[in-house]
N, C-alpha and C positions, 0 to 999 in steps of 0.2 A: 575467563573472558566475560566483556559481559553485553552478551549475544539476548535482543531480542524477537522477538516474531513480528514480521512485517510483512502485508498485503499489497506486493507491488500489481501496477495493471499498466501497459505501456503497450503502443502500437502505431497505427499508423492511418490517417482520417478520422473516419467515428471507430475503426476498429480498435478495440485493444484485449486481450489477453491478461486471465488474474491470475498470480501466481505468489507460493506463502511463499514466504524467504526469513532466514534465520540467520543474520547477521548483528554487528557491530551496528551503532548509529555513525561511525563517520564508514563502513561498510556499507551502509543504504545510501548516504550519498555519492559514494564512487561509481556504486550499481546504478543510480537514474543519470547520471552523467552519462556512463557508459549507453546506456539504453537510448538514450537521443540522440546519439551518432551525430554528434554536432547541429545538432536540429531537423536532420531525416525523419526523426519519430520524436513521438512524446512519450511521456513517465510519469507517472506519481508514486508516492508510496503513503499508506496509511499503518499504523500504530493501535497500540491500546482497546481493542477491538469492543464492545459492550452495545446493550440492546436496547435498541429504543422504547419509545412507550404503546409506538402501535407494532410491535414486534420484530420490525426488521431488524438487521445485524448494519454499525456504522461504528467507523474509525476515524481519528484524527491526522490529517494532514502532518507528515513530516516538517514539511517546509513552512507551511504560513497557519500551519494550527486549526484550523476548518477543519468541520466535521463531514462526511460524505456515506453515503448506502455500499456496503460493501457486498463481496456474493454470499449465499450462504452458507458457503463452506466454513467464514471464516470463526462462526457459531462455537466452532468446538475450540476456538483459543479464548473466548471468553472467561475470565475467571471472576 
């Protein structure tokens, strides 16, 4: 398979929830479909995890390639 690590965060208003997920890439997009419940709640998924230059940990956008601050967790999928 070829399964990679993904930093989903989905919720609902300003809330959301981070979560690693180890999928397919057309698996990540079934997953943020799924998570929008037709537009109840929002999804993103981030990729590729690597460190900034002031330290923080930031992934790239699945969907439209943007890069964003992820939590710290996601530090240890860095390679």
């Amino acid at each position: 398979m070829n399964n990679r690590i993904y930093w989903l965060v989905s919720g609902e208003g300003d809330n959301g929830t981070w979560e690693r997920v180890e999928t397919t890439p057309r698996g990540i997009k079934l997953r943020l479909t799924r998570e929008r419940c037709g537009g109840d709640r929002w999804a993103r998924a981030y990729e590729l995890p690597y460190e900034t230059a002031d330290g923080c940990v930031a992934g790239y956008d699945v969907e439209d390639g943007m890069p964003s601050t992820l939590p710290e967790e996601a530090r240890a999928d860095i390679h």
